[in-house]
C-alpha positions as CSV (number, residue, x, y, z in Angstrom):
1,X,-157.0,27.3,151.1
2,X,-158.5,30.1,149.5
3,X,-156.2,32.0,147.4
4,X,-156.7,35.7,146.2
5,X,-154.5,37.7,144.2
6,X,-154.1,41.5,143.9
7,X,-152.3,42.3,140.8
8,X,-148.5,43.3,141.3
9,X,-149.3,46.9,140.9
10,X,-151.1,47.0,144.6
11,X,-148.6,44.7,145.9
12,X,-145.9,47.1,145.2
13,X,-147.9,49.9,146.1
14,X,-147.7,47.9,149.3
15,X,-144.1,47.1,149.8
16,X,-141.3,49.1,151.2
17,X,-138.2,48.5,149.6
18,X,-135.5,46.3,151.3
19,X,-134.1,49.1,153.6
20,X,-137.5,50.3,154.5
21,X,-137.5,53.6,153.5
22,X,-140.1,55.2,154.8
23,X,-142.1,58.8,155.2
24,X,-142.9,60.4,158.6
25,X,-146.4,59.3,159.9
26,X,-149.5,61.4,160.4
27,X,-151.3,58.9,162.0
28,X,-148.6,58.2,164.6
29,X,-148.7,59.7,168.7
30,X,-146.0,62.0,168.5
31,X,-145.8,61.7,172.0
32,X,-144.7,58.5,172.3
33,X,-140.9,58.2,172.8
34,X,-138.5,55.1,171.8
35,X,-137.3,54.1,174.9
36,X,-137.4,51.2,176.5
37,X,-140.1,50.4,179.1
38,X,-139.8,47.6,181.7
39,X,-143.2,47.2,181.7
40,X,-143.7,43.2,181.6
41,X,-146.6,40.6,182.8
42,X,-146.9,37.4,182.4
43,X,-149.9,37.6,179.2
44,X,-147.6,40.4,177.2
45,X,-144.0,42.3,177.1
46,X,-143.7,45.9,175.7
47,X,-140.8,47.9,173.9
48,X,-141.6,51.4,173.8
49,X,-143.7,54.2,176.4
50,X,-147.2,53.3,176.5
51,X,-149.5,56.5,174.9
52,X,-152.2,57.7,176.5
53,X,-154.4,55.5,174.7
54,X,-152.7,52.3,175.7
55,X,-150.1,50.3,173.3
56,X,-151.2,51.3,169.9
57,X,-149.5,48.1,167.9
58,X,-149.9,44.3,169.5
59,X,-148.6,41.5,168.5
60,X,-150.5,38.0,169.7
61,X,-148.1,35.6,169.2
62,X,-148.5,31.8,168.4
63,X,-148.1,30.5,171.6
64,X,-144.4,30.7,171.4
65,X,-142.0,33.4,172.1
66,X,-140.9,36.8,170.0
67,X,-137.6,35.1,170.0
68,X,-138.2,31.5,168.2
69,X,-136.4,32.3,165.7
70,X,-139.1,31.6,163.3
71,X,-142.8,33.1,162.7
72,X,-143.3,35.2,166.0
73,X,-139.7,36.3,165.4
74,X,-140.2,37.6,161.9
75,X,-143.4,39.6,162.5
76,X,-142.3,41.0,165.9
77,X,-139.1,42.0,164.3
78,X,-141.5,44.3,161.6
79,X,-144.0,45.6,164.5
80,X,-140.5,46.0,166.5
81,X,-138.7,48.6,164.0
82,X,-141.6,50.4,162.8
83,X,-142.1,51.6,166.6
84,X,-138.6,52.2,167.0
85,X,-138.5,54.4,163.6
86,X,-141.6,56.1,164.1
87,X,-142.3,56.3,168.2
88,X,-145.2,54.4,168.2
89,X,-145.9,52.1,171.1
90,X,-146.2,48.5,170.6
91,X,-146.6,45.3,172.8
92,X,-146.7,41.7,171.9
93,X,-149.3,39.6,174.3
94,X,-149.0,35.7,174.5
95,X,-152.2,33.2,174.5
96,X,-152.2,30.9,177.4
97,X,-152.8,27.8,174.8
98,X,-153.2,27.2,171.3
99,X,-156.3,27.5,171.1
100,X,-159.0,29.8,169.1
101,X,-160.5,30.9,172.3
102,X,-157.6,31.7,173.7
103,X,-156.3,33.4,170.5
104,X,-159.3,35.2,170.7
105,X,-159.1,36.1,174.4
106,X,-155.7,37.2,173.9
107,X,-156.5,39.4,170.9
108,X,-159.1,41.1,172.9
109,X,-156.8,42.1,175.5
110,X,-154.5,43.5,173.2
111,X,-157.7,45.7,172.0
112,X,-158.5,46.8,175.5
113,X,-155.4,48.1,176.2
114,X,-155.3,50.4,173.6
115,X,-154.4,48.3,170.0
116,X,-155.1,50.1,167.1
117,X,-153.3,47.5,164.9
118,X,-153.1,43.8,166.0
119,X,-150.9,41.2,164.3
120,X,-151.8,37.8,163.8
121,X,-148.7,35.5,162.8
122,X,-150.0,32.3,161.5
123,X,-153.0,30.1,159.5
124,X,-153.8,29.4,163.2
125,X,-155.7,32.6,163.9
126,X,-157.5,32.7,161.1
127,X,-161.0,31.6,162.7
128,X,-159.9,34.3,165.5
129,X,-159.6,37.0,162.8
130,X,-162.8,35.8,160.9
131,X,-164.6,36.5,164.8
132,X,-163.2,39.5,165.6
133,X,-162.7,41.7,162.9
134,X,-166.4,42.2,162.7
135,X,-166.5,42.7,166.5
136,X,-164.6,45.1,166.4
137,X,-164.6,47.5,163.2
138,X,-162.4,50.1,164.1
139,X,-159.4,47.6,165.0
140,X,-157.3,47.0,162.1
141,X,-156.0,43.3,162.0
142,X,-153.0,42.4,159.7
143,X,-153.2,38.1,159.1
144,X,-149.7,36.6,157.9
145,X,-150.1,33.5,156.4
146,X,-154.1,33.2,156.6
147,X,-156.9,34.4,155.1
148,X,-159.6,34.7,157.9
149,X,-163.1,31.7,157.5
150,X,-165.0,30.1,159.9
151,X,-163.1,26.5,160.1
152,X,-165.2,24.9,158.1
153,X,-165.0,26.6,154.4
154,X,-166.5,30.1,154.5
155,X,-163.8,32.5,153.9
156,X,-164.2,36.5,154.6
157,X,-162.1,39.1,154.7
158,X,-163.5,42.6,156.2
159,X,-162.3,45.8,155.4
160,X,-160.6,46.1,158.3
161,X,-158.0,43.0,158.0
162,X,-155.1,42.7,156.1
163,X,-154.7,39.1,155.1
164,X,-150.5,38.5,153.2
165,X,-149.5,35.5,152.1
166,X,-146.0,34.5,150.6
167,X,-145.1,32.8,147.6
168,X,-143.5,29.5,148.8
169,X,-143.0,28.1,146.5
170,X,-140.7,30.6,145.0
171,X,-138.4,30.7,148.2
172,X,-138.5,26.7,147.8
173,X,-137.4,26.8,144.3
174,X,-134.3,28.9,144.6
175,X,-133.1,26.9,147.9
176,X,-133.4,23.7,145.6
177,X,-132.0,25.2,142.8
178,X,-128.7,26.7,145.2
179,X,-128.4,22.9,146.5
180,X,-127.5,21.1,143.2
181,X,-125.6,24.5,141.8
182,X,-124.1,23.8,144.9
183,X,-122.8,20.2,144.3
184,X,-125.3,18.2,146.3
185,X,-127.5,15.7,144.4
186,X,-128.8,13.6,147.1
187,X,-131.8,16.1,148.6
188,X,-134.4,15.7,151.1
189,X,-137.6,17.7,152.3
190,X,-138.7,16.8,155.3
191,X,-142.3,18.6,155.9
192,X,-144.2,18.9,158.8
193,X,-147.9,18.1,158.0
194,X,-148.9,18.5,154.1
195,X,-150.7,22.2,154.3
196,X,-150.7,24.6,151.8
197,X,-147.6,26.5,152.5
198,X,-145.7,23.0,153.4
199,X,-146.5,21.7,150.1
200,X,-145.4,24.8,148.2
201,X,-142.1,25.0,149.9
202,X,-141.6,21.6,149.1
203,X,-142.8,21.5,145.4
204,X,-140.4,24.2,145.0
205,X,-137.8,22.7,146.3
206,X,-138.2,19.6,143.9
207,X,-138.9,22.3,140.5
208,X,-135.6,24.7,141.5
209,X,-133.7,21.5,141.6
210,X,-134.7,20.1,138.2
211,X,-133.9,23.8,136.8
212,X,-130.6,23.5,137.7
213,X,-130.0,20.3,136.7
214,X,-131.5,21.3,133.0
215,X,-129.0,24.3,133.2
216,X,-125.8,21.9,134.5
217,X,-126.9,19.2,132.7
218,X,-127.0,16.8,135.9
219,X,-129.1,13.8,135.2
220,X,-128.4,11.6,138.8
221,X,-130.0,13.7,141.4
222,X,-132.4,11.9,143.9
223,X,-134.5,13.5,146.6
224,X,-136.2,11.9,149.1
225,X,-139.5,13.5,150.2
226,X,-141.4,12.8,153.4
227,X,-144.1,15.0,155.8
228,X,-143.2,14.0,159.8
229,X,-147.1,14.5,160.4
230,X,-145.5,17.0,163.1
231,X,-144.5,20.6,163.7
232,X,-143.0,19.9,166.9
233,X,-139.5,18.5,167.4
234,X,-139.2,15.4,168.7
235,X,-136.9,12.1,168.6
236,X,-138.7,10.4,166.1
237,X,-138.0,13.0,163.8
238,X,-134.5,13.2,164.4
239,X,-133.9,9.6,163.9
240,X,-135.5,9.4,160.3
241,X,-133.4,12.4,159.6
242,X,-130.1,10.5,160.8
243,X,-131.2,7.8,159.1
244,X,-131.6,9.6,155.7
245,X,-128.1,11.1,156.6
246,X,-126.5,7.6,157.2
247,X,-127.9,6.2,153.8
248,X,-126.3,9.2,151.6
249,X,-128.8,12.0,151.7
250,X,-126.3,15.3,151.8
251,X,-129.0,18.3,152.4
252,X,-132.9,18.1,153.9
253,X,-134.8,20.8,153.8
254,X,-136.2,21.3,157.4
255,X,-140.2,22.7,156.3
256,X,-142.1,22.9,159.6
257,X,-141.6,24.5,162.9
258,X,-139.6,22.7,165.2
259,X,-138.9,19.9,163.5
260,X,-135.9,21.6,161.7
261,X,-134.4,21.5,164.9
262,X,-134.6,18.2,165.1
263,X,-133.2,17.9,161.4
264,X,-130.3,20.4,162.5
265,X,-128.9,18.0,165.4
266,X,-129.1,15.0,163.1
267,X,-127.1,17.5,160.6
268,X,-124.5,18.2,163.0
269,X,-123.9,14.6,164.3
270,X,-123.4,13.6,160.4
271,X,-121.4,16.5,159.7
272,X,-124.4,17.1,157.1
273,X,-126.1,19.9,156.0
274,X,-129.7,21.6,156.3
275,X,-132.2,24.1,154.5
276,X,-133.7,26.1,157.2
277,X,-137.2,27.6,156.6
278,X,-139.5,31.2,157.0
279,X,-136.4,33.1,158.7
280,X,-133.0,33.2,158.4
281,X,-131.7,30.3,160.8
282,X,-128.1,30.5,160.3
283,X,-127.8,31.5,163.8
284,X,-128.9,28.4,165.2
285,X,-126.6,25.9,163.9
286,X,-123.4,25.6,161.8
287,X,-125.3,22.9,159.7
288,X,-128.1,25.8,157.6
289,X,-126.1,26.0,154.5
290,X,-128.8,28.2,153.8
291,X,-132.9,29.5,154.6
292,X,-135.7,29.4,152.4
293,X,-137.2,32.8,153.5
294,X,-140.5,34.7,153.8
295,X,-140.3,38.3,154.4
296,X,-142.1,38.1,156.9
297,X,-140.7,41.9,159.0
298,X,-140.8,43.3,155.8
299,X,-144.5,42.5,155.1
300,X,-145.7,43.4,158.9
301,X,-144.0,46.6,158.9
302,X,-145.6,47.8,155.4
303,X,-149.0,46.5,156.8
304,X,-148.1,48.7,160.0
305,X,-146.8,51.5,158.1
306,X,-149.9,51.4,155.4
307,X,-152.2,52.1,158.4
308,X,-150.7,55.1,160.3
309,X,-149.8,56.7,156.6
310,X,-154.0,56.2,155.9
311,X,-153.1,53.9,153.2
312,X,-154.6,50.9,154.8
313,X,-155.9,48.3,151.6
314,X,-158.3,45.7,154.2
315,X,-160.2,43.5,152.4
316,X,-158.4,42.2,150.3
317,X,-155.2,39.6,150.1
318,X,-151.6,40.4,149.4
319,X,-149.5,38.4,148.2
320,X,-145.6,38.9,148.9
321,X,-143.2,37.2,146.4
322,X,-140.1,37.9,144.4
323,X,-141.6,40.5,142.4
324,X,-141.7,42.4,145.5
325,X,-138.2,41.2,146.9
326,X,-140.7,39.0,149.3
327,X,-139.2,35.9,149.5
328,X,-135.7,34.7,149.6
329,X,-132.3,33.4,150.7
330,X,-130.3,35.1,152.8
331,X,-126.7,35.2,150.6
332,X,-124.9,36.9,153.1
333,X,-125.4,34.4,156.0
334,X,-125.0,31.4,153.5
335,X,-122.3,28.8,153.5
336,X,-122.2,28.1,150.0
337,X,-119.3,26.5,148.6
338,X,-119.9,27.6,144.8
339,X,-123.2,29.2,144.3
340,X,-122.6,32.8,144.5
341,X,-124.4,36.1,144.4
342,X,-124.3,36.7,140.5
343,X,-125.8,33.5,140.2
344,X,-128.5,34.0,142.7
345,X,-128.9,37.4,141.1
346,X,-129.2,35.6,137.4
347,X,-131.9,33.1,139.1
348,X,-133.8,35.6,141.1
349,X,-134.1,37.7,138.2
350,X,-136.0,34.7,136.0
351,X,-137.9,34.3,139.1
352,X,-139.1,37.7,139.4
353,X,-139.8,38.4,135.8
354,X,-142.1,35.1,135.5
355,X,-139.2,33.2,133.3
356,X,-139.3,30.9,135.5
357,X,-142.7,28.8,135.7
358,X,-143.6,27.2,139.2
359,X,-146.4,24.5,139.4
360,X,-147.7,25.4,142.9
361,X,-151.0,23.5,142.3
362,X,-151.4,21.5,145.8
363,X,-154.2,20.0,144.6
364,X,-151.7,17.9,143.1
365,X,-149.8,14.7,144.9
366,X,-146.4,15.2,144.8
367,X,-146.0,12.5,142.4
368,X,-147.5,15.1,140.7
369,X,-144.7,17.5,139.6
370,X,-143.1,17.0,137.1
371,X,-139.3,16.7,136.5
372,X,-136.6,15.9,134.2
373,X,-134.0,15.0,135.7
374,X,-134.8,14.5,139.5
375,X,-136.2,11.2,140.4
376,X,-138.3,12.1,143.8
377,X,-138.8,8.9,146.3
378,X,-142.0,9.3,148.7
379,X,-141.4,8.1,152.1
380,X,-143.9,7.2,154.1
């Protein structure tokens, strides 16, 4: 995937701090009220008044629900307080499929009813962003995850879309680094299918590990490292993940979709542990020692934000990562048994300031990355 990097002068120009402090909008209807509409069908659900111009911020999701507790969830969550803050209507619409027609369909209903700003969650619209945002020129689309091309190599960004990515690799090497801080030196990552952002995560993972190690001076910590070829949850999955539980593995990281569900029940049967992914997935079992987080409300609601404060920066990618509080692990949620905030502090710091070196080349196998103390074992 194509990769562009604004310097981190534009990406903090970007970013809101944590609380999302943020100035009144000129942009904004100031007509629109905050309160809750029952307006629902079956393509899209709404949260606040619809203006006289229709819903002014859509969300399409990615065939899932607002509540999945995982990409549509973290971006609706940003749309979802920047209308409450500001009274701006907003509306999430759901494609019939997952497909790029019906991505595309979707997103052009959300323009017809009034969208100034849609939000695409996801690497799967970027063909339907790459379509549209020349069709339409006066919608503003906001890409998480994606960079908008054609599907077969030609990559353009208009200057009307706001492409963000995440640095995953970051979030991956502090979740690997809290495991063996944490006591456990047998690891897994179980991936979904080897993308990009799957492959970050996971070389991460392996890198924050052998940090710790170097700083505890562990030398017998094995991690087991597999993709399922699947983002879906299934049976399959959860029997290699029992099985890797049954043979010592302690903690897997869970790295695609709903297949950390399926990692979760294995989890809980062995009275195990898992690394959740993207959000903060504490909430959905009592197995997530801990999340390897994206920002992803954060980013969606400065990309909503930019645009109704005329600060809009289209064509061009963003990148959200620790220098910009972007990626993380939710500490307060955590179930750490000796890893604490001051040392998350001390490592997120070494992150931030570049101390820390990450090789996130995934041009690279994963035999690839080096280490010094953690022997990785590929399973096919």
């Amino acid at each position: 995937m194509k990769r562009n990097r604004l310097t981190s002068v534009l990406a903090a120009a970007l970013a809101t701090t944590m609380a999302f402090t943020a100035c009144g909008s000129s942009n904004s209807n100031s007509g629109n009220d905050s309160s809750k509409s029952n307006d629902t069908t079956t393509s899209a659900d709404s949260k606040n008044e619809e203006s006289a111009d229709g819903y002014e911020v859509a969300l399409v999701t990615d065939i899932g629900t607002i509540d999945d507790k995982s990409f549509n969830q973290g971006a609706w969550e940003g749309v979802e307080k920047y209308g409450e803050e500001k009274g701006v209507s907003y509306k999430y619409y759901k494609p019939v499929e997952k497909t790029t027609v019906a991505y595309e369909d979707t997103m052009k209903l959300a323009i017809e009813g009034g969208a100034k700003v849609v939000v695409c969650p996801g690497y799967l619209f970027e063909q339907a962003v790459y379509d549209l945002q020349t069709e339409y020129p006066d919608t503003k689309f906001i890409l998480i995850d994606g960079e908008p091309n054609d599907g077969s190599g030609t990559y353009k960004t208009a200057e009307n879309t706001l492409p963000i990515l995440f640095e995953e690799d970051q979030a991956g090497f502090l979740a690997g680094y809290a495991a063996v801080y944490d006591g456990y030196t047998k690891l897994g990552f179980m991936g979904g299918l080897a993308l990009p952002a799957v492959m970050r995560y996971g070389y991460g993972y392996i890198q924050g590990a052998d940090y710790a190690c170097e700083e505890l001076g562990i030398d017998s910590v094995e991690l087991k490292y597999n993709y399922t070829g699947t983002f879906t949850a299934s049976p399959e999955v959860a029997s290699a993940a029992a099985a890797w539980y049954q043979s010592g593995t302690e903690v897997i990281f869970g790295c695609g979709g709903g297949i950390g569900n399926s990692i979760m029940s294995a989890a809980e049967d062995a009275n195990a542990v898992m690394i959740g992914v993207d959000v903060d997935q504490s909430s959905e079992s009592d197995s997530v020692v801990t999340s390897a987080m994206k920002l992803l409300s954060n980013a969606v609601y400065d990309g909503v934000k930019s645009y109704f404060e005329d600060e809009f920066k289209g064509g061009e990618t963003v990148t959200y990562d620790a220098s910009v509080d972007g990626v993380g692990l939710p500490m307060d949620s955590s179930k750490f048994k000796k890893f604490d905030e001051k040392t998350y502090e001390d490592i997120y710091a070494k992150v931030k300031s570049g101390e820390v070196k990450i090789d996130n080349d995934v041009t690279k196998e994963v035999t690839g990355i080096e280490t010094k103390h953690v022997k990785v074992v590929v399973v096919e």
